[in-house]
N, C-alpha and C positions, 0 to 999 in steps of 0.2 A: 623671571615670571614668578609669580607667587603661587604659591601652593593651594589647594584649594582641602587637603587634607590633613588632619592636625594628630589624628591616632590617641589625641584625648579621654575620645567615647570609647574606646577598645574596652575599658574594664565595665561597660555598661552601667555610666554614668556622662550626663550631661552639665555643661555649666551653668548657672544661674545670671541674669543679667545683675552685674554690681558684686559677682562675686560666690563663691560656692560651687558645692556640684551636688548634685542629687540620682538616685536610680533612673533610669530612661524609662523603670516601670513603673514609675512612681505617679499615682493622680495628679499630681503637676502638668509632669510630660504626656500623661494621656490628654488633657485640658488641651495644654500647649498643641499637641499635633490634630488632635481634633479642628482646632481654629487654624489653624497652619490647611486643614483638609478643607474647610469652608472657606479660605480665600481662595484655594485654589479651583474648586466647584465655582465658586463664582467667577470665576477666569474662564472657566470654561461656556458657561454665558455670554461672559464679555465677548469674547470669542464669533459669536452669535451677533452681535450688533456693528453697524457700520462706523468704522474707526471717526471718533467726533461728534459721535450722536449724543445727544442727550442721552439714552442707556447708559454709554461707553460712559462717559463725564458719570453718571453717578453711581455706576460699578465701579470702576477706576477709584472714586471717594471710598468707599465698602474696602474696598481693599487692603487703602490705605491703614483706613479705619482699624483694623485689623491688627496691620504691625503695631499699632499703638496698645492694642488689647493685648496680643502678645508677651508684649514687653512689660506691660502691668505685673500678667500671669508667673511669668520667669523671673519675678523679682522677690526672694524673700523679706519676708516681712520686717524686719531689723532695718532694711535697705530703702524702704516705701515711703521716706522721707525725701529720696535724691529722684522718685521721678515728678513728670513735669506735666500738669493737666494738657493734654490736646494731642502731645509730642510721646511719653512713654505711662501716663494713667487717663483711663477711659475719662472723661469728663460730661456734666452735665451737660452741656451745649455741643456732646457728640449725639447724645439723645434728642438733644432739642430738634438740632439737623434732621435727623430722621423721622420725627416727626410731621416737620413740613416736607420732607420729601413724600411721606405716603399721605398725610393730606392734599398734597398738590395734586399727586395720578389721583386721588380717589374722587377728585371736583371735577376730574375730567371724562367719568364713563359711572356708567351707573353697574356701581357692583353685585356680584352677585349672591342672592339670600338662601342660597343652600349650596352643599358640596358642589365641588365640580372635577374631573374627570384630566387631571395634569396629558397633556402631550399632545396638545392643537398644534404646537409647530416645533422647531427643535428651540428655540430661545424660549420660550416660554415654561419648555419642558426642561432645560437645563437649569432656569429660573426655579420650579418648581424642586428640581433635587438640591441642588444650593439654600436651598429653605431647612429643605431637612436634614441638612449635614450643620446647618448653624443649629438647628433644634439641639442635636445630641452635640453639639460643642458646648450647647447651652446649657444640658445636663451633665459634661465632666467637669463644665466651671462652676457648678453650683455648690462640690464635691470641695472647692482650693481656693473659692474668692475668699475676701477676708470681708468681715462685717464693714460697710457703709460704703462698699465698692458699688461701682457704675456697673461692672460688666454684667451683671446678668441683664436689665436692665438694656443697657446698648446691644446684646444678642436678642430679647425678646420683641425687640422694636427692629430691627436687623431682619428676623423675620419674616415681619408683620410686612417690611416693605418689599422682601422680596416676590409674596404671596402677593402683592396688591403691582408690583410691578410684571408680573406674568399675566396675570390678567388683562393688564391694559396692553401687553406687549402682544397676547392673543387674540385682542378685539373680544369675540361673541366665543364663550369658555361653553365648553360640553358640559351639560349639569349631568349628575349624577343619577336620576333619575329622568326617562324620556328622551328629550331633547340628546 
């Protein structure tokens, strides 16, 4: 059986992907675990949707998305030569993705033009916290990206879809005022 514990981290340091080790309290590792907390809030959504649903398929992608961003994150910069656009560096066309995924929901209902009131149903509400756990992953990587990186970019669009996927996973959202 293999081991699932290495007693590496014991001196309160973690490894870097490609090599190195840095503090665990280091704005890397806050970066890193912050997005590590945002796939897993989005897990907890996914959760929420019936296994095969369209939801499931493009949280499932989000997820993925993720490890990929991750591994960017965990890579010092000497080493940002050996990853691989799609596979371990955020890439334009993860963007792109995301793009047509929240144009697609958003030709499908008519949005709405002022606040609204998160927690119509449990998936839409776990959709909603998942938004704001990628916000503030959005704001430790803003702290550790390196100039002409994807990730902030792939978070703030990451966002935008999961805001726009709640909505439509809500139907008719509480506004914030009245209704």
């Amino acid at each position: 059986m293999t081991r699932l514990w290495t007693g590496k981290g014991d001196d309160g340091t973690s490894g870097l992907l490609y090599g190195g080790r840095e503090a665990k309290t280091s704005p890397r590792f806050h970066a890193v675990g912050d997005v590590d907390e945002a796939q897993a809030a989005i897990g907890v959504a996914r959760a929420h949707a019936t296994p095969g649903s369209e939801l499931d398929v493009i949280l499932t992608a989000f997820q993925r998305d993720l490890w990929v961003l991750m591994a960017e994150i965990a890579t010092d910069e000497p080493h940002r030569g050996k990853l691989i656009p799609g596979g371990s560096l955020v890439s334009t066309e993860m963007i792109a993705t995301l793009e047509t995924v929240i144009d697609d929901l958003a030709a499908r209902f008519e949005l709405p033009r002022e606040f609204v009131v998160p927690g119509e149903d449990l998936a839409s509400a776990a959709l909603d916290l998942a938004r704001t756990v990628v916000r503030r992953a959005e704001r430790s990587c803003a702290a550790v990206a390196v100039e002409g990186s994807s990730v902030i970019p792939y978070l703030n669009r990451l966002s935008s879809a999961l805001w726009t996927l709640a909505r439509w996973v809500e139907g008719e959202p509480r506004r914030a005022r009245g209704s």
